[in-house]
C-alpha positions in Angstrom: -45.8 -39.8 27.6 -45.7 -39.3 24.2 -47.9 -42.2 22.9 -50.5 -40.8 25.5 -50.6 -37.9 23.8 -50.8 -38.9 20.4 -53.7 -41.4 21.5 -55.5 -37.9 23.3 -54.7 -35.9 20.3 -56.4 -38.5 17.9 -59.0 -39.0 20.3 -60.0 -35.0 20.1 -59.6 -35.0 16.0 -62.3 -37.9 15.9 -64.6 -36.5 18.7 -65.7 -34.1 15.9 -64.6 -35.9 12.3 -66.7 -33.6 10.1 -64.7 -30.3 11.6 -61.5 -32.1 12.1 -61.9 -32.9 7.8 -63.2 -29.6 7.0 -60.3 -28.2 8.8 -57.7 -30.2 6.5 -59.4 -29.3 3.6 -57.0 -26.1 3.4 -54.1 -27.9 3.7 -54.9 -31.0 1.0 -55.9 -27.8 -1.5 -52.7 -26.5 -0.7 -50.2 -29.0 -0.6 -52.0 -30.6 -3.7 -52.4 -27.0 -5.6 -48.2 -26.7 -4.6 -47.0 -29.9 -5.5 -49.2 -29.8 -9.1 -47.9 -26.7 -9.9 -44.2 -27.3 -8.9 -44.4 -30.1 -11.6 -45.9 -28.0 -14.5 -43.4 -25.5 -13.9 -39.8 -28.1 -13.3 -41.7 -29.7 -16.6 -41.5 -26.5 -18.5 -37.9 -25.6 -17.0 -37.4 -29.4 -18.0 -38.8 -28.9 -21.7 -36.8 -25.9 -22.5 -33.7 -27.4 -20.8 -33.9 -30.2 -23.7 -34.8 -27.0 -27.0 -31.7 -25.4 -26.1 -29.2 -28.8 -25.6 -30.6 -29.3 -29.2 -29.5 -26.1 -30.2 -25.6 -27.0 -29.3 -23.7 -25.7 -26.6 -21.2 -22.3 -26.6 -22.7 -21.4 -30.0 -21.7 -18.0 -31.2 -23.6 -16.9 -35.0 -21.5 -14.1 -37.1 -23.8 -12.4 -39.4 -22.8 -10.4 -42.2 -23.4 -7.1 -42.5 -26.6 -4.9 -44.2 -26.3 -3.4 -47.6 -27.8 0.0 -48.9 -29.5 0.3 -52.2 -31.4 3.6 -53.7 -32.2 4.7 -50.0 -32.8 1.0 -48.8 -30.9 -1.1 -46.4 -31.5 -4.7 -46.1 -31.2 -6.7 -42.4 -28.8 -8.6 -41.0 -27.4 -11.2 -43.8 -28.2 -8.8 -46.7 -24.3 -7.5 -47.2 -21.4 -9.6 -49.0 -19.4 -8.7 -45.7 -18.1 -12.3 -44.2 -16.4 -14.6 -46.0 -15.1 -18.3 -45.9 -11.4 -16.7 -45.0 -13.0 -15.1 -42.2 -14.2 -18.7 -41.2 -10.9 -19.8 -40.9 -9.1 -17.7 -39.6 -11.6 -17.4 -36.4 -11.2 -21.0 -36.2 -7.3 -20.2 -35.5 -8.3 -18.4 -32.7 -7.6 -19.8 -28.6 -10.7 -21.0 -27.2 -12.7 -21.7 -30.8 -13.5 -25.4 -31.2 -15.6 -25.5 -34.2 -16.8 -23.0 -37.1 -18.9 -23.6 -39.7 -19.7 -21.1 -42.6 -23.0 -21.2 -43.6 -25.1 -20.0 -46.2 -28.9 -21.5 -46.4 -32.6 -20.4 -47.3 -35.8 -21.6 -48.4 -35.8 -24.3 -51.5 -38.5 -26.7 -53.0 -37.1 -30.3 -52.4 -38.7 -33.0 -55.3 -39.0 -36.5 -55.3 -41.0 -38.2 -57.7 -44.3 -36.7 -57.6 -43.6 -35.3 -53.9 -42.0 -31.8 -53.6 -41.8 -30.0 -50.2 -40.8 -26.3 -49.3 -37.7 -26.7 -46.6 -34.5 -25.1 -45.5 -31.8 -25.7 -47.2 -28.7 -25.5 -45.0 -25.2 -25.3 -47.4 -22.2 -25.6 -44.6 -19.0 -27.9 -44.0 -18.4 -30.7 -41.9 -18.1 -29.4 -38.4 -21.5 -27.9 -38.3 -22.8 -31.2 -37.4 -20.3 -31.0 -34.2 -21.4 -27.6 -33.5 -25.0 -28.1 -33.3 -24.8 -31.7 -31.6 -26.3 -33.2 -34.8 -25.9 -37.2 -35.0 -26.4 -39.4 -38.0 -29.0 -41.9 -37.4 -28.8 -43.5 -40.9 -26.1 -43.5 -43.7 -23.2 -41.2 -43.3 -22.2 -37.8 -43.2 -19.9 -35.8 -46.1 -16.4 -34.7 -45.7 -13.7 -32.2 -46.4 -13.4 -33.4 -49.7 -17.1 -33.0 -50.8 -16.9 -28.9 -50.2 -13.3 -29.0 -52.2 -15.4 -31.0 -55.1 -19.1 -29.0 -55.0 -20.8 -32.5 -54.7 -24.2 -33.1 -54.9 -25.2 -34.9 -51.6 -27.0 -34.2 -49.0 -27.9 -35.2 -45.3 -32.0 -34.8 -44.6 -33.8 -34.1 -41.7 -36.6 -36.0 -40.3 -39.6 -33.6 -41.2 -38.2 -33.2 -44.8 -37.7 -36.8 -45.2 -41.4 -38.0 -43.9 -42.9 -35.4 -46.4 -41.2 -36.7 -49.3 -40.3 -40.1 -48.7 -42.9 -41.6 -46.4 -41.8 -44.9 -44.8 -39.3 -45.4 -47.2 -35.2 -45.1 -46.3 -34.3 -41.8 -48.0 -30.5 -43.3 -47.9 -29.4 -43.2 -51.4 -32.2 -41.7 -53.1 -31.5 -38.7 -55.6 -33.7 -35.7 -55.2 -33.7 -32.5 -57.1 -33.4 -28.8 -55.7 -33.5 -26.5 -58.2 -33.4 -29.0 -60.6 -30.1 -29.9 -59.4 -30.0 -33.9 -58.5 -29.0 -34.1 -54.6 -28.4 -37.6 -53.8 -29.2 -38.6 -50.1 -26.5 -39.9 -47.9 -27.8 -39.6 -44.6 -31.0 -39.1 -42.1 -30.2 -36.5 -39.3 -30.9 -37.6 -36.0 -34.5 -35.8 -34.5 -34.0 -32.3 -32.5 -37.4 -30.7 -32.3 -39.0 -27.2 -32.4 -35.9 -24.8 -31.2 -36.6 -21.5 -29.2 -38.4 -19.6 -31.5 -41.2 -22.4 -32.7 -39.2 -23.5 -36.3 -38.6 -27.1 -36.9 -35.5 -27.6 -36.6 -36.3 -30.9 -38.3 -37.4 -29.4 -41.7 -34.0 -29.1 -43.6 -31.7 -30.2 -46.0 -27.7 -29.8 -45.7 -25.7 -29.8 -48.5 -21.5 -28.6 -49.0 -21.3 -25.1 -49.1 -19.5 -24.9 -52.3 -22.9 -27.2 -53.8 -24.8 -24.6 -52.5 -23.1 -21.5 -53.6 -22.7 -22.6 -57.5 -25.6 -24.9 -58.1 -28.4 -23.6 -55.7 -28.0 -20.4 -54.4 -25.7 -18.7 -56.8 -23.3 -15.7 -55.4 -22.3 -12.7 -56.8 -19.5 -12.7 -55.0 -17.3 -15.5 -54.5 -16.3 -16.9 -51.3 -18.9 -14.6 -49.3 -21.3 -16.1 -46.7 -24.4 -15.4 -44.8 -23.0 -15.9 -41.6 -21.0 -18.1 -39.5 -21.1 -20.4 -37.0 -18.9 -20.4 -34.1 -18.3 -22.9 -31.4 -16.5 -22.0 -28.1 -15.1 -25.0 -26.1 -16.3 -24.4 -23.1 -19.0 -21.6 -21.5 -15.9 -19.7 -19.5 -14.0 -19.4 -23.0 -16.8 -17.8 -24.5 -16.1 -13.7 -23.2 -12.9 -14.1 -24.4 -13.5 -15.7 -28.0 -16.3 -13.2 -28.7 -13.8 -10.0 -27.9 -11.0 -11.9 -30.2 -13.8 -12.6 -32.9 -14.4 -9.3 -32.9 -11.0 -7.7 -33.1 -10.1 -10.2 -35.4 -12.9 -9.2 -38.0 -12.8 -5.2 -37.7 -8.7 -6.3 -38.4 -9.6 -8.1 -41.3 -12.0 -5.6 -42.8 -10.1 -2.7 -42.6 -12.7 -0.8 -39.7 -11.0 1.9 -38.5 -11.5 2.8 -34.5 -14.8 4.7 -34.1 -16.6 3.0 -37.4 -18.9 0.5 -36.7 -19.0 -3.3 -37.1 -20.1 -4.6 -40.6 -20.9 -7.3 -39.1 -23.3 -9.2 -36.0 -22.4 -11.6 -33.1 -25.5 -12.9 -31.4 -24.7 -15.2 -28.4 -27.3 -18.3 -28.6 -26.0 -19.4 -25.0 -27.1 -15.9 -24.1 -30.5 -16.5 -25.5 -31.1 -20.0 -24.1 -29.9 -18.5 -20.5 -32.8 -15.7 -21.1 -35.3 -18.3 -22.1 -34.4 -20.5 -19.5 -34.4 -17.9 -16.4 -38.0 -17.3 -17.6 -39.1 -20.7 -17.3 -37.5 -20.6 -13.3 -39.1 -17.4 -12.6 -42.5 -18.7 -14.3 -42.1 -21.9 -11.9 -41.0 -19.8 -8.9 -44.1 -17.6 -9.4 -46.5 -21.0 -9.9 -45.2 -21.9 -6.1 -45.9 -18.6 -4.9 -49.6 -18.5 -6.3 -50.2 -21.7 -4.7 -48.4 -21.2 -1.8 -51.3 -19.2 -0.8 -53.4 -21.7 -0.6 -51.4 -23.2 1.7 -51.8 -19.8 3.9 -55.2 -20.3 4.3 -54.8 -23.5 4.8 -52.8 -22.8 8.0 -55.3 -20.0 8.8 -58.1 -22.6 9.2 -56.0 -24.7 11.6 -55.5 -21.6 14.0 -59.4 -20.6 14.1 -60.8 -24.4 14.6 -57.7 -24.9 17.6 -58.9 -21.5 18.6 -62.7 -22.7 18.8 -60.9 -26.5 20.3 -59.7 -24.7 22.9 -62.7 -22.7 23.9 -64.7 -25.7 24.0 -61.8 -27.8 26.0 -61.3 -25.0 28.5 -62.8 -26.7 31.5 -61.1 -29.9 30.4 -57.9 -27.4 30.4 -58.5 -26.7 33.9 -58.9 -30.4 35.3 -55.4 -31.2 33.8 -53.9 -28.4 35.4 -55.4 -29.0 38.5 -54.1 -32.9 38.8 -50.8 -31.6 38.1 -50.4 -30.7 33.9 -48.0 -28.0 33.6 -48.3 -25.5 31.2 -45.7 -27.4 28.5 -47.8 -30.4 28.5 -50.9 -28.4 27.5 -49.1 -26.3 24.9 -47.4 -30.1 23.5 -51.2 -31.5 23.3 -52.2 -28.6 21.2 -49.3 -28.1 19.3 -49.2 -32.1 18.5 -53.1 -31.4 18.1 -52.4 -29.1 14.8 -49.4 -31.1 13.5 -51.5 -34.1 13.3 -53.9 -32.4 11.2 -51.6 -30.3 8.9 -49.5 -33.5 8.5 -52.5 -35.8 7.5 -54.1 -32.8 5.3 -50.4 -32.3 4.3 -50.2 -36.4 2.7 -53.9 -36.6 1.1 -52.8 -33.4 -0.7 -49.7 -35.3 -2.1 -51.3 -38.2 -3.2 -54.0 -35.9 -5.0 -51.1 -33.3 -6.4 -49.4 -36.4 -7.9 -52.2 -38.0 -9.4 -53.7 -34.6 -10.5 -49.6 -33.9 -12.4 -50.0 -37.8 -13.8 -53.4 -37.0 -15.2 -52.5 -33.4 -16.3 -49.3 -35.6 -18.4 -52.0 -37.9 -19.9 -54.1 -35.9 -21.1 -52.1 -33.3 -22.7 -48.9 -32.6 -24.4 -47.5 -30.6 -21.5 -44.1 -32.3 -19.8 -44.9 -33.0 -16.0 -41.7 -33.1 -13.5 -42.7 -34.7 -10.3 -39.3 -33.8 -8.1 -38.7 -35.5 -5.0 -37.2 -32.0 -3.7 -40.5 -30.5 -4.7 -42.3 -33.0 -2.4 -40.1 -32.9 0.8 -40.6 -28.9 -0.1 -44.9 -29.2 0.3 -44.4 -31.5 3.2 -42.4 -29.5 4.7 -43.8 -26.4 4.5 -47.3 -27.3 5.3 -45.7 -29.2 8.7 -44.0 -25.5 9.2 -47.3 -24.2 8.8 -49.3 -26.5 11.0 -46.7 -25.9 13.7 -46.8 -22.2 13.1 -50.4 -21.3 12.8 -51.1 -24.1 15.8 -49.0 -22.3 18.6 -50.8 -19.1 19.4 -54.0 -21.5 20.1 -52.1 -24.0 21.9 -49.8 -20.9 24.1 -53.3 -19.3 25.1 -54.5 -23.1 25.9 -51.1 -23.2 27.9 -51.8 -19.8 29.5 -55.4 -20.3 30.7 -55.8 -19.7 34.8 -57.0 -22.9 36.1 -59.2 -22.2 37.9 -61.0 -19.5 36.2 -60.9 -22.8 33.5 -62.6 -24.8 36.1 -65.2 -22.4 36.6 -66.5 -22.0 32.7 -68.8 -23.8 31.7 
């Protein structure tokens, strides 16, 4: 029975080839249109996915406090207001798995006749753990480098091709400030982060190297901010309260007088970014989606003009004994045939259209299985959907009123 049917069905999409193709035409614009722009927007959720896991994970950044001056106050990092102590003593805290002081800015870097303009980064050793930071040549410093103000340095990728070319930085002495820094180690390559800066253009030194040799600070033992590592996501609401308390404790805030100091949550700000990036792709689907919609329109008006033409045929059937569920299958089977075939050419041309898209530019293309079954899917839904009122009224015709048209 069935085979019958799908032999009658095929037979009635090539009795008229040119309608039965302009009549897929929504649905392989549709499907392809959904399936392209599923991939452009799982590659963008993909892309910022990767920015943010090169950020670190559970990050918290402390920032000192502003200073006022003759009427002016400077922004966040400006005030004397955090200090190394304060670095410890979070790192005491439950739920704190890393901190890292940090006080950094913009230095020329020398070598030979090469100089470049990068950030230089002056921190201790668990910074590297904090912001997921490998060593992909030479070695990191210790403990015992901050406690001795040594002059090394690990350099990132960006800083390192500007001065040194193809050669190995490793062991190479370079001068900030016209301070000798000698190289110890190439950081591993991270990219642009969240807001666009190369995260690859920078230099990081001890703290204590940077405090007395580059930066200089008035007052001793102070730092721009601090870096904060929770051990896990759930830890983090309770580490930022304790941080908090712990701080307005240790400078002396009484209740009511506000914080000298600033907690930003970076997981908070890679969530934001990266709920944009699902709506964007969410929104992508929906656009094309539409096409699909008139895709499944088209079915129902060239059934509806099938069955007009068939309706004497319509009426033989019945009258040898087809009851009204066999007609309404034929239909039905009629418009899933087509949405399905329109449904697979607009795959193959969604795919190829997301490859080519990847080749040509820079953008990162996600081609999803789950994004695929999703099209297919859909469009069979729609077939199915948009085929059944032409296929009931087929079902529904009198017979032999169908007999008599001509």
């Amino acid at each position: 029975m069935l085979k019958a049917m799908l032999e009658e069905a095929w037979h009635a999409m090539g009795a008229n080839r040119m309608r039965t193709v302009l009549t897929m035409l929504g649905m392989v614009i549709g499907v392809g249109s959904v399936v392209l722009m599923m991939a452009i927007g799982q590659g963008a959720q993909y892309a910022v996915a990767q920015t943010i896991s090169t950020m670190g994970s559970n990050l918290y950044i402390v920032i000192s406090g502003s200073t006022s001056a003759g009427g002016l106050r400077s922004g966040g990092g400006g005030g004397p207001t955090l200090t190394v102590a304060d670095g410890e003593a979070i790192a005491e805290l439950d739920g704190v798995s890393n901190v890292a002081p940090v006080q950094q800015g913009t230095q020329q870097l020398v070598y030979g006749p090469n100089n470049w303009s990068s950030t230089v980064v002056g921190t201790t050793p668990p910074y590297l753990d904090a912001r997921a930071w490998t060593i992909v040549n030479g070695y990191p410093f210790g403990d015992s480098d901050v406690r001795a103000a040594t002059r090394v340095a690990l350099i990132g990728q960006t800083a390192a091709d500007n001065l040194f070319g193809a050669d190995d930085p490793v062991g190479k002495t370079i001068r900030v400030r016209q301070s000798p820094f000698v190289i110890i180690g190439v950081l591993g390559k991270k990219g642009q982060n969240l807001d666009g800066r190369d995260q690859d253009d920078t230099l990081i030194i001890p703290l204590t190297t940077a405090q007395r040799k580059v930066f200089g600070n008035p007052f001793p033992g102070s730092v721009r901010l601090i870096m904060v590592q929770a051990t896990s996501a759930e830890a983090m609401p309770t580490v930022e309260k304790s941080m908090t308390a712990l701080l307005r404790q240790r400078h002396r805030l009484r209740e009511g007088q506000d914080n000298d100091f600033y907690v930003r949550n970076l997981a908070a700000a890679a969530d934001s970014a990266a709920e944009t990036t699902r709506v964007m792709s969410v929104l992508l689907g929906a656009i094309a989606s539409v096409s699909l919609l008139v895709g499944g329109i088209g079915i129902m008006n060239i059934m509806l003009v099938s069955v007009t033409e068939r309706t004497r045929e319509i009426g033989i059937r019945m009258a040898i004994g087809a009851r009204q569920r066999d007609i309404l299958a034929q239909f039905l089977l009629e418009a899933l045939m087509i949405s399905v075939a329109g449904c697979l050419i607009g795959l193959v041309l969604g795919i190829a259209g997301a490859l080519l898209t990847n080749a040509m530019t820079d953008m990162v293309i996600v081609i999803s299985g789950g994004s695929v079954l999703v099209a297919f899917a859909v469009a069979a839904g729609i077939g199915i959907f948009f085929g059944f009122y032409p296929a009931r009224r087929a079902a529904a015709l009198d017979p032999i009123e169908a007999l008599r048209h001509q």
